[in-house]
C-alpha positions as CSV (number, residue, x, y, z in Angstrom):
1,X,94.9,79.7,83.6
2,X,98.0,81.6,83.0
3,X,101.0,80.7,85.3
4,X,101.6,82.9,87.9
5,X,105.2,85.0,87.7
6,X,106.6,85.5,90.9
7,X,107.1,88.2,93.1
8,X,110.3,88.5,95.3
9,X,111.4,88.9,98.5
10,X,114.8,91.0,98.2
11,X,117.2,92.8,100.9
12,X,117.3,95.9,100.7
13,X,120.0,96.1,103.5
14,X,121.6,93.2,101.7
15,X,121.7,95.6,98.6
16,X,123.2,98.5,100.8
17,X,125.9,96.5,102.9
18,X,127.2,94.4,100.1
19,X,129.7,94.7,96.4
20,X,129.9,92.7,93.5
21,X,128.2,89.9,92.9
22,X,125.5,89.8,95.9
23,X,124.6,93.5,95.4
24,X,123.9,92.3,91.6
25,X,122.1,89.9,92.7
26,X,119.9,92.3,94.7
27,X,119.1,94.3,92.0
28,X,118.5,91.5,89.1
29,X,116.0,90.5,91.8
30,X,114.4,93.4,91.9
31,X,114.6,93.8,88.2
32,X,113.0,90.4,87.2
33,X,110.3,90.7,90.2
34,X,109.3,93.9,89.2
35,X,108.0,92.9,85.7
36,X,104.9,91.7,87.6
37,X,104.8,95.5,89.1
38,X,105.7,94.1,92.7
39,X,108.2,93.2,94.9
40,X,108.5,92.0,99.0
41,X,111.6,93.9,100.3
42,X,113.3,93.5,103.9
43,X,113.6,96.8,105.9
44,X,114.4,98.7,108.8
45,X,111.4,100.8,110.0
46,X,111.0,100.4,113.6
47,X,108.3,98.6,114.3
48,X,106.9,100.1,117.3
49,X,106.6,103.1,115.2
50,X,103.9,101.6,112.9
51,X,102.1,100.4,116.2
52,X,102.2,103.6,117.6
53,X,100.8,105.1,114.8
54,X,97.7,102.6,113.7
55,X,96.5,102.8,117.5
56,X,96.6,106.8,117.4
57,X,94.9,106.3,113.6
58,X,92.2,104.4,114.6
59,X,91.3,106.6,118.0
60,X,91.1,109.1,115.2
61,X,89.3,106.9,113.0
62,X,87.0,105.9,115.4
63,X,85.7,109.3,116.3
64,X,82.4,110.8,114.5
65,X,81.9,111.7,111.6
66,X,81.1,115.4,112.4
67,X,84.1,115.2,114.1
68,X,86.7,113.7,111.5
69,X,84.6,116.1,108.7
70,X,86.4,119.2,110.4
71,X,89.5,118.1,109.1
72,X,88.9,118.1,105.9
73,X,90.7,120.4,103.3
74,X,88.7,122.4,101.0
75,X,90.7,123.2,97.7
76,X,93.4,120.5,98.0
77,X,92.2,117.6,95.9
78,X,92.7,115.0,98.8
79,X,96.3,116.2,99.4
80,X,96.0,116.2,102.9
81,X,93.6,115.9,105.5
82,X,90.3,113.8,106.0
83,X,88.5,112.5,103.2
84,X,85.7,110.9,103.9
85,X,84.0,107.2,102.6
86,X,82.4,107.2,99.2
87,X,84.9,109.8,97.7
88,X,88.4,108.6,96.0
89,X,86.9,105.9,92.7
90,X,89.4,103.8,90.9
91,X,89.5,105.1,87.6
92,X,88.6,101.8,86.4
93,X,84.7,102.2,88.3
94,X,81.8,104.0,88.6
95,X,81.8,103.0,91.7
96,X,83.5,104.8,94.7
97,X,86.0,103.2,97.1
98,X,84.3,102.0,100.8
99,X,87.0,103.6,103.0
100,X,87.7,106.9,104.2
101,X,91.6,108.3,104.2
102,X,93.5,110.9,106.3
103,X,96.4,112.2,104.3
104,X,99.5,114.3,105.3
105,X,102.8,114.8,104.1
106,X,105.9,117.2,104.4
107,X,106.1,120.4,102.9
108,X,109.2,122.5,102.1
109,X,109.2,125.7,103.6
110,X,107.3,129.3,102.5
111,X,108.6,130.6,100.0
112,X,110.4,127.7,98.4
113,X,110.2,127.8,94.0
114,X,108.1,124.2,94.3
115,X,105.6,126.1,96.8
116,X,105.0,129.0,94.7
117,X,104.9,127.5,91.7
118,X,102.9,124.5,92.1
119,X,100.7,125.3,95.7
120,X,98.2,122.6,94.7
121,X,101.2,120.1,95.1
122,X,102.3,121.4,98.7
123,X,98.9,122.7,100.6
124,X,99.2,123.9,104.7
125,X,99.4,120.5,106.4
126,X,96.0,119.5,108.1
127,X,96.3,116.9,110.8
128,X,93.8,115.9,113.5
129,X,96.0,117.4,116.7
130,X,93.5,118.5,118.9
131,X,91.5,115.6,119.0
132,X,94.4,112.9,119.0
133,X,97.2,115.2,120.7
134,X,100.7,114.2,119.5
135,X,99.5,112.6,116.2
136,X,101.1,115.3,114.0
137,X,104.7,114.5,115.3
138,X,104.3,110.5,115.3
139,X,102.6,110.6,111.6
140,X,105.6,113.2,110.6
141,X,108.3,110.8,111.9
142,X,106.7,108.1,110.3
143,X,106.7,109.9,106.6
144,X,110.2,110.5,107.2
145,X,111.4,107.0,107.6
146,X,109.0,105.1,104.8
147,X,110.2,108.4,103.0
148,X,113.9,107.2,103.6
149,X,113.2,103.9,102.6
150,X,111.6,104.2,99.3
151,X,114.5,106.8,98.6
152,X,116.9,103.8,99.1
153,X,115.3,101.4,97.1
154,X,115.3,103.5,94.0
155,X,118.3,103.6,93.9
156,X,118.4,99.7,93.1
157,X,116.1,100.1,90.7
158,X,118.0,102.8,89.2
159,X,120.9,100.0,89.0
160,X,118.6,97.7,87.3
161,X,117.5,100.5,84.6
162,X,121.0,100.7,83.3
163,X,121.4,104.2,85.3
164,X,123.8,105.0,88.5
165,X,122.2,104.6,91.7
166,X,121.9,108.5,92.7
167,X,119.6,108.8,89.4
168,X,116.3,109.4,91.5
169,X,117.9,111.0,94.1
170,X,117.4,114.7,92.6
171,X,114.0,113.8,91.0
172,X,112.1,112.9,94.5
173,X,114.5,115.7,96.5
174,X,111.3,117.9,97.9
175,X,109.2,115.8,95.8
176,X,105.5,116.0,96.8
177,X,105.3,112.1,98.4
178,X,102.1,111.4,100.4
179,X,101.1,108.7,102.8
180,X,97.6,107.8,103.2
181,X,95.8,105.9,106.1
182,X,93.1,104.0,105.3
183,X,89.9,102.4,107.2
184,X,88.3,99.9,105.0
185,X,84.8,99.3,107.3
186,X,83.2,96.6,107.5
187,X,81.4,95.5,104.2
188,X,78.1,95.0,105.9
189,X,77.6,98.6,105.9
190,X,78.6,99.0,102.7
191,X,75.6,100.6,100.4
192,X,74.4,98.3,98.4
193,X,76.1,95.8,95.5
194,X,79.6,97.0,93.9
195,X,81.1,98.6,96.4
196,X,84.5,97.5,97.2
197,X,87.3,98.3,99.4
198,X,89.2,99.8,96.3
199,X,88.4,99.0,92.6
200,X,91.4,97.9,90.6
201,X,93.7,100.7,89.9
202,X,97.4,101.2,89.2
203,X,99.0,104.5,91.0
204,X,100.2,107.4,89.4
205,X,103.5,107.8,91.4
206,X,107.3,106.2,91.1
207,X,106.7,103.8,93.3
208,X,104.6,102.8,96.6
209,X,105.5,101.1,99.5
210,X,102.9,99.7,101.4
211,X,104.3,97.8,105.7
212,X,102.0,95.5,107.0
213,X,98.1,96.2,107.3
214,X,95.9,94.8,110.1
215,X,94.1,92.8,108.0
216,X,94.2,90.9,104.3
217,X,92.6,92.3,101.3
218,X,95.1,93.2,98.9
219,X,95.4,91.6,95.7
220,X,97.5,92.4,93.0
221,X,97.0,91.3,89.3
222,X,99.9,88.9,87.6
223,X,100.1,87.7,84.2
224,X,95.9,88.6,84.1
225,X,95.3,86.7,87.7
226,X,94.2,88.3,90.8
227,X,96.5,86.5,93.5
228,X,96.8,87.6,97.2
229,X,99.6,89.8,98.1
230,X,101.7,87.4,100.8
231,X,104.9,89.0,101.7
232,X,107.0,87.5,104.4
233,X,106.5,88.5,108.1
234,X,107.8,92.1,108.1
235,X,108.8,92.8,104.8
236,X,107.3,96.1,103.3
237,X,105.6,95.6,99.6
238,X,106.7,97.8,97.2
239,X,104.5,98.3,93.7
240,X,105.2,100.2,91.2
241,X,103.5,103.5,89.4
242,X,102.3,105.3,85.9
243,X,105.1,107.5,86.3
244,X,107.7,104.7,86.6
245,X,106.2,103.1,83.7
246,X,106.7,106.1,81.2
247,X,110.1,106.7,82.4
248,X,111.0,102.9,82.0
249,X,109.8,102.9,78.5
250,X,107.3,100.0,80.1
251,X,110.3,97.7,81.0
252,X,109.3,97.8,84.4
253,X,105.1,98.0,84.2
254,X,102.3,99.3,86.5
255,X,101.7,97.5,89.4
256,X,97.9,96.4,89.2
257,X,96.2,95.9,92.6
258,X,92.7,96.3,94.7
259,X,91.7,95.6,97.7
260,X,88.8,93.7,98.5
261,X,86.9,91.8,101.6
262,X,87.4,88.4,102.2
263,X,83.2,86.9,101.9
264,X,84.0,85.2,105.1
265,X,85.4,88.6,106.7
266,X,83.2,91.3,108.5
267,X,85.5,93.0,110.4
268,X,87.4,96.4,109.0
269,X,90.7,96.4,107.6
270,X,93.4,99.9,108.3
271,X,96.5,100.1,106.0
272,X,98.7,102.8,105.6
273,X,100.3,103.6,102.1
274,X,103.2,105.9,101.0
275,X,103.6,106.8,97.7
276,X,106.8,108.5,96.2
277,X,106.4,111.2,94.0
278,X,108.9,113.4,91.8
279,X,109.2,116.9,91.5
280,X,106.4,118.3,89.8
281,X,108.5,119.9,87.2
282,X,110.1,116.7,86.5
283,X,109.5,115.7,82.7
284,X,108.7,112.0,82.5
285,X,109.7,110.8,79.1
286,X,111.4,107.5,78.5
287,X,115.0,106.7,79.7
288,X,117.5,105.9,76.6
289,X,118.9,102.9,78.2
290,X,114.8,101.4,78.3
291,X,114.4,102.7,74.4
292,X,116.2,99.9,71.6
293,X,115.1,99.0,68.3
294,X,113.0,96.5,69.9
295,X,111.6,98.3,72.3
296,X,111.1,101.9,70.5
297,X,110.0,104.8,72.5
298,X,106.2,104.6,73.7
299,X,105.4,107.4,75.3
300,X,105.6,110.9,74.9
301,X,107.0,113.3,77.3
302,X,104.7,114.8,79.8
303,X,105.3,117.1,83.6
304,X,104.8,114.8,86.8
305,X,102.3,117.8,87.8
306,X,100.6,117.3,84.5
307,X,100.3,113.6,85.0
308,X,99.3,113.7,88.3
309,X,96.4,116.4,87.5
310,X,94.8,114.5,85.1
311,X,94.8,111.1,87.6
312,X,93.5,113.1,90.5
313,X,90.5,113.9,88.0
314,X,90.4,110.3,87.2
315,X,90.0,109.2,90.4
316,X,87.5,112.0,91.4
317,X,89.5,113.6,94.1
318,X,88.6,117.1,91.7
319,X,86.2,118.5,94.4
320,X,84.4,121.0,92.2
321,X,84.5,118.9,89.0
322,X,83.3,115.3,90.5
323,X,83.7,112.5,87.7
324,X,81.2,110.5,89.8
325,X,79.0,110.9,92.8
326,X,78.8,109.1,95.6
């Protein structure tokens, strides 16, 4: 068996509070760690705020299904709303995922140029208010802060690409970022063999920062081994994207992952996930500080929006063009 690379645990705060030779450190942390597609970063989301939120996300969760199927979002590709079990499939499977998803995000405002031109990207937010009242505001402030957060730690990756901090700080400006809740139900009601919680998949996006979930499952994939994902108590796990990827040349890879049930484990499993997307317009084509003569250029260049339409079909989120059924 391969020997398994390690993934960090880094300050971010460390990174943002300090000069020289400790904020290098920081990023060459980052840097090396994210060659496996992951890294364990330190944080400041308030904690009560992610309690708050799972208990309102699992009233809603709990509710039935008639009821959570009102919420979802004809049209919109899974870009907000419900979306219910046996749907989203890891482009990797035939299989769909066993869990169901309520997605929202924030919008810019009518009449913006990324609204008009790209309305697929930034649909009318759908959130379950009048069943769960005062949801909509608790879920808002919490996109806002992982928001924040993942917006800081680009810019040490930025640093460790060889490009000044503020690099991404355009790119993601009114990008179209979305955090997902997820149930994961038990796997006894699970329909039959090959279902899992989510097949192995790498995400389209920069990058995705996932806080702590109620229960383990997630894996992530390291020099061709599945290993558990054990950050610290507290720390917020950070993976990395396709889009990343292509602009990186590959320096800094896909992060690999999946979730799946312990065989010992019948209970369900909620997670919520962010994940941090540029402007659709945004042309991903490799960085010249990742391309060298012995690394020549890999990829071609390609829109975020094209990218991400062609992964949405992957993953069979297309609602009129299914790539499998359920």
């Amino acid at each position: 068996m391969a020997a398994v690379s390690s993934i960090l645990d880094v300050d971010l705060l460390a990174f943002e509070s300090s000069t020289g030779a400790a904020r290098r450190a920081v990023v060459d942390g980052v840097r090396r760690s994210l060659e496996t597609g992951f890294v364990y970063t330190s944080h400041d989301l308030p904690e009560d705020l992610l309690d708050t939120a799972y208990g309102m996300l699992a009233e809603f969760f709990s509710l039935e299904p008639e009821v959570k199927q009102r919420f979802t979002v004809p049209g919109v590709n899974g870009q907000t709303g419900y979306t219910g079990l046996l749907v989203e499939t890891a482009a990797s499977s035939d299989r769909p995922d066993w869990k169901e998803m309520l997605n929202w995000s924030v919008t810019p405002p009518a009449g913006h140029p990324l609204r008009r031109r790209f309305p697929g990207s930034y649909p009318d937010q759908v959130l379950p208010e009048e069943v769960v009242p005062g949801i909509t505001e608790v879920l808002g402030r919490f996109h806002r802060a992982i928001d924040d957060l993942q917006r800081r730690f680009l810019r040490v990756i930025a640093e460790g690409i060889g490009c000044h901090e503020s690099f991404f700080d355009e790119m993601v400006a009114d990008g179209p970022t979305l955090t997902r809740a997820i149930r994961y139900p038990s796997m006894e009601g699970a329909p039959g063999d090959g279902h899992v919680w989510a097949g192995a998949h790498g995400d389209i996006n920069l990058i995705t920062a996932l806080p702590r979930a109620t229960a383990p499952g997630l894996q992530v994939m390291v020099d061709d081994v599945w290993v558990d994902a054990a950050p610290l108590d507290g720390a917020v796990i950070i993976n990395t994207g396709i889009m990343l990827e292509r602009l990186t040349n590959g320096v800094i890879p896909i992060g690999w992952h999946r979730v799946v049930a312990h065989p010992d484990f019948v209970g369900e499993r909620y997670s919520v996930v962010q994940f941090c997307h540029p402007r659709p317009w945004t042309v991903l084509s490799p960085l010249p500080s990742c391309c060298s003569e012995d690394r020549p250029q890999r990829y071609s260049a390609i829109t975020a929006a094209d990218a991400l339409d062609e992964v949405i079909f992957q993953i069979n989120l297309v609602e009129d063009a299914r790539r499998v059924e359920g």
